[in-house]
Structure formats: C-alpha cells, structure tokens
N, C-alpha and C positions, 0 to 999 in steps of 0.2 A: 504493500500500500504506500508505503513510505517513499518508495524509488519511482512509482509512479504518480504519485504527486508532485515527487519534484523534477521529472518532466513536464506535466503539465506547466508548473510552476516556471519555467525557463520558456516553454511557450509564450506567456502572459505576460514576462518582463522584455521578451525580445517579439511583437505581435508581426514585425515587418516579415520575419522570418517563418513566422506559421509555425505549425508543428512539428515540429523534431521528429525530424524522418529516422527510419529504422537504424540503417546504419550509424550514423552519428549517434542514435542510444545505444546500440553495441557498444562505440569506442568511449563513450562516458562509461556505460555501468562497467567496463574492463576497467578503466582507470578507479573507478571508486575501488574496484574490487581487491586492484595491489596495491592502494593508500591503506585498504584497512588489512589486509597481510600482511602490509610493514609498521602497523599502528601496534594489533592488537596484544603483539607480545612485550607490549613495552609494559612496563609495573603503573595499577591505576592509583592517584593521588587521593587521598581522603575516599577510598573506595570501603563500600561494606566487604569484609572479610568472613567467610561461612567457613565455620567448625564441625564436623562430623563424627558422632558417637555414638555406636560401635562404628568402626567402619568396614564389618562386614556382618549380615543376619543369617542364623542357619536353622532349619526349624527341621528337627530331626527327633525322634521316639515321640515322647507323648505335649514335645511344646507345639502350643497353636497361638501363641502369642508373642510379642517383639515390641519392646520402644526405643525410638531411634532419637537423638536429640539433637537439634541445630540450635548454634551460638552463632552471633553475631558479634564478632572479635572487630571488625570495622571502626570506624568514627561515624558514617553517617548508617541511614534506613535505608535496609535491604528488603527484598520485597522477590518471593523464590518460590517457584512452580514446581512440583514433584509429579515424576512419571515414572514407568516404567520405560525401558530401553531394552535390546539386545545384543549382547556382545560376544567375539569371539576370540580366542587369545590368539596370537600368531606363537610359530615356536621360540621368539626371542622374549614372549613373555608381554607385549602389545597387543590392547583390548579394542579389538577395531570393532566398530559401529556393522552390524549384520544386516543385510537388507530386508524391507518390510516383507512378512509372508515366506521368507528362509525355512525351512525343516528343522526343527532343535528340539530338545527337551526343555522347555521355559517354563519358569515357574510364575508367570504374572496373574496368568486368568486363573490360581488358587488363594492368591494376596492382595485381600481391601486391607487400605488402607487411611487414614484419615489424618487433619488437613490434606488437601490437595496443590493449598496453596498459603505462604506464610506471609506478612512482614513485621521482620522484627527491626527494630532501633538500635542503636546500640547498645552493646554489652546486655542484649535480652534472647531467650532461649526459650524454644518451641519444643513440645515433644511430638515427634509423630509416633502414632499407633499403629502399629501392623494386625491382622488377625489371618491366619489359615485357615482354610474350608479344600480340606481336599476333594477331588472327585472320586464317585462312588467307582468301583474297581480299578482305581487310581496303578497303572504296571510300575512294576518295582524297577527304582534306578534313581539318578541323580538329575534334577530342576535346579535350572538357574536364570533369573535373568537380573537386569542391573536398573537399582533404584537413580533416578537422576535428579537432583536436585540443583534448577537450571535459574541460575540471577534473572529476572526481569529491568529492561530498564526503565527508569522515569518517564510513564507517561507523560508529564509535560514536554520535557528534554527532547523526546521524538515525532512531537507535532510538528506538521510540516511552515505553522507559521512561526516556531520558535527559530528556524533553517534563513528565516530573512530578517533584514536590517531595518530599525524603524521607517525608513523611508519606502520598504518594499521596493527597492530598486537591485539590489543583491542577494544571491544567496549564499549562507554560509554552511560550510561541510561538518557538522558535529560527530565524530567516531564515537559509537559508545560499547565498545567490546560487551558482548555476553558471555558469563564463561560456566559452568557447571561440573559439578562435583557428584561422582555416581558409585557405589556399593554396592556386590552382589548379594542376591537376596537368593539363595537357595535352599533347596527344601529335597528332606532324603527320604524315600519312599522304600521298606522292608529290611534287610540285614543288608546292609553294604560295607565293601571292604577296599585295601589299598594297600601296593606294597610300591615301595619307590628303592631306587638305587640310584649311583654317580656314575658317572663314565667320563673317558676321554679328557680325565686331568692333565692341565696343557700352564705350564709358567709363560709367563711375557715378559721381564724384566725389562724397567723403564728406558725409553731410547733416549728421554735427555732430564736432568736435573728437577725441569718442572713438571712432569709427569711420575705418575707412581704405576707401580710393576701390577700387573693384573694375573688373575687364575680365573679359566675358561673349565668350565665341563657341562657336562651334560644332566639334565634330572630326568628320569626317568621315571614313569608311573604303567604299574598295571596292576587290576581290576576294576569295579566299576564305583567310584568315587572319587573325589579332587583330593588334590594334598594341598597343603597349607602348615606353610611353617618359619618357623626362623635357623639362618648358616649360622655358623662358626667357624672361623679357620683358625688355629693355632700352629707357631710355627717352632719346632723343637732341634736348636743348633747341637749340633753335637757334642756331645757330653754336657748339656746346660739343660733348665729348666728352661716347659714350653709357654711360650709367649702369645698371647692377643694380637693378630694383625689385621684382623676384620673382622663386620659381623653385619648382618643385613637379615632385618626381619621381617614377617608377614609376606614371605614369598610363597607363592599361588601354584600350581598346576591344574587347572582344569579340566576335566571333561568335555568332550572326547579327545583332548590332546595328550599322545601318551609319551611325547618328551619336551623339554625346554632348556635351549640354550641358555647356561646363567655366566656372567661375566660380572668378576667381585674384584675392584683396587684393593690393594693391599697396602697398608702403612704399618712399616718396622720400626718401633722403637729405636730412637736417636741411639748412633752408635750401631747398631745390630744392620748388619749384611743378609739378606736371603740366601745365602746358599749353604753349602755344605751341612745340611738339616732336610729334615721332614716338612711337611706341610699336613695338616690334619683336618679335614674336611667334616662336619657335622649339620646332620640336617635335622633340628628340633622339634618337635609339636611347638607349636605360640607360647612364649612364655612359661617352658616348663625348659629344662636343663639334660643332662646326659644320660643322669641314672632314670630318671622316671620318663622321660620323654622322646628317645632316640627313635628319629624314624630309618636315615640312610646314615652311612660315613663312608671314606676313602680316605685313601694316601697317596700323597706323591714326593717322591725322593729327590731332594736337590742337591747336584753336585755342587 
C-alpha cells in the first residue's frame, strides 16, 4: 500500500508528467529496495528491544500447556504480532523460511495460542499463553514449527502523508526496518528416541594474529527426534591439566536433518599453544554437565 501511494504521490507532485509509467517504477522500487538492504542492518537508535523466555517450547508426555514471556529491554513502545512460521534447518545449522503448503510435520494447527498481538512500553513484559489440543489419532513422531514474534512499525511513521514536506512539494524516504525474533514450538507425539555422535574432527589453526584457530566436525543424529544441546571443548597439553577453550550452547539438530556441520573458534588461554595435546569434544543435554548429561564426545590429537 505504502509503495503504491507513493507512486501515486510523485504522480501529483510532478502532474506534467502523468503517471509513472511501469518501467520507471521498476527502476524506483529496485532503488528503494538496495537503500533498504544497505539500511537495515545498520543498529536502530532508541529502538524497542524484545527479550524472549524460554527460547525454545517442547510439549512432550502429559504437558498441554506453555508461557512464553516478552520484555521490552528498549527505551521506547514496541508494538509485536505473533504467528506461526515454518522453518527448515540447512546442514550448516540455518533456519530458512519453508514455502507456504511445503510437506512437514508442523506443529501449528495443534497450538492456540493467546495474545496474538502485544505493545509493551518500556521495560514492560507480556506473557503469552500456549495450550495443546492434539488430534485424535495424532501418528507418533516429532512436530515442529517456529513461533514469530514480528516488530510492527509506527502507524503514524508509515503514512504516506508523514513521506512529504509541509509544503507537499517533496517526498521524503523514511526506512523503518522490521525485524523479528522466532522459537520452535515442538511437540512429541509417543516414545521417541535419539542417538547423536561427532565425526570428521578437523583443527584450523589461525592464519594471522587477528583470527582464532577453529575445530570443524560433524553432528550426527539418528532416530526419530531433534537433539538439543550444549559443546564443550577442553584442551589437554601434554603432561598438564585440561583447559577451557570453548563452549557454545543450545545447539539444535532437527528433524528430518540427520547431520550438521558445526564450526567452534577456539580461545587458549594467554600463554598456552594448541598443539602437542588432545582436544576433547562434549556434546551436553542444556544445562546439565558430563556425568549426568553426556549425549556425544570425541577426540582429536594435536601434534
């Protein structure tokens, strides 16, 4: 609506010229369209900022219920549309957007959920409610699709008469980035199970000064349910105790993806060299440690 008003709108200010013929609005809406490509990733000034908790929902044995909470961390009022989405992981671990009407197991048409729509002020917090309603001979496996909770901008700010100068003789270009924040909601239907392992541990050692040395492998899943979890790499020099070099948590495998490229930097305490030592690879349940929550591990030997 917006983009063609303000055609309209450059018709009215330039009448000698008539309507803006087709072409010429191709080569405008291509130019708006790499101003705001090269806009939107830029950080927004006194923008509302949305806090997300939990930021992942799982509704498995006998839960049929879920509250999700958005904070508004911002200075000014945000104002945020909740949907459902569908997403598909690629194997580097990228949840790309899945086209409408796609084949999947989604979990949306069994999750109401309530607001649909928030604005909070600053420093104020919404709870959204979820509720399950499975279907009756619901087939056993793993549902997933992704909650999105999508900024709205200022109605005022996108009318098309805030776009011109008191005088109505110019118009001016306002970017107003939309950006949105989304969480899988899945949902596990019978006894489901997971078994994951590492492959194809590979070192990088950094090529200059300002880069850090990185380890590549692979995660692997089979049966039928996601993994979810947090690394650990520890690095054990020869004859010394082993050291913290990284750790990266709430990493995902999904369903139906049964492996994921993971690429982890590595930072060695000042003084300490990577090599002649072990590397020791740990794949956690969330928030649980070695002894109680080991899902994978591996090694790899550094000369």
């Amino acid at each position: 609506m917006i983009i063609r008003d303000f055609f309209k709108r450059c018709s009215s200010l330039y009448p000698r010229a008539g309507l803006i013929d087709q072409p010429v609005q191709i080569l405008l809406l291509a130019g708006l369209v790499l101003i705001i490509q090269s806009l939107v990733t830029q950080p927004a000034l006194a923008a509302s900022e949305l806090m997300v908790s939990p930021t992942r929902v799982v509704f498995e044995g006998r839960t049929r219920s879920a509250r999700v909470t958005l904070a508004n961390t911002g200075d000014t009022t945000g104002r945020y549309r909740i949907s459902f989405i569908q997403r598909q992981m690629t194997d580097t671990g990228v949840l790309a957007e899945v086209k409408e009407g796609a084949p999947g197991m989604y979990a949306d048409e069994m999750v109401r959920f309530s607001p649909r729509e928030v604005t909070l002020p600053p420093g104020q917090s919404q709870v959204v409610r979820l509720l399950l309603r499975k279907k009756s001979g619901l087939e056993e496996g793993e549902y997933r699709s992704h909650m999105l909770f999508q900024s709205l901008p200022d109605p005022n700010a996108t009318s098309i008469q805030q776009l011109t100068d008191k005088s109505g003789e110019k118009l001016q270009i306002q970017l107003i980035p939309v950006v949105g924040v989304s969480i899988p909601v899945i949902v596990r239907q019978g006894s489901l199970h997971a078994n994951a392992s590492l492959s194809n541990l590979q070192f990088h050692p950094a090529k200059d000064p300002q880069q850090q040395p990185q380890l590549t492998f692979i995660l692997r899943r089979d049966g039928d349910r996601s993994l979810y979890g947090d690394f650990r790499v520890m690095f054990t020099p020869d004859g010394a105790t082993p050291l913290m070099v990284t750790q990266a948590n709430g990493l995902a495998l999904y369903t139906p993806n049964t492996h994921r490229r993971v690429t982890l930097n590595l930072q060695a305490p000042t003084g300490v060299q990577l090599t002649r030592g072990e590397l020791h690879v740990t794949y956690l349940k969330h928030d649980q440690d070695a002894q109680s929550g080991l899902i994978a591990e591996n090694r790899l030997r550094l000369p």
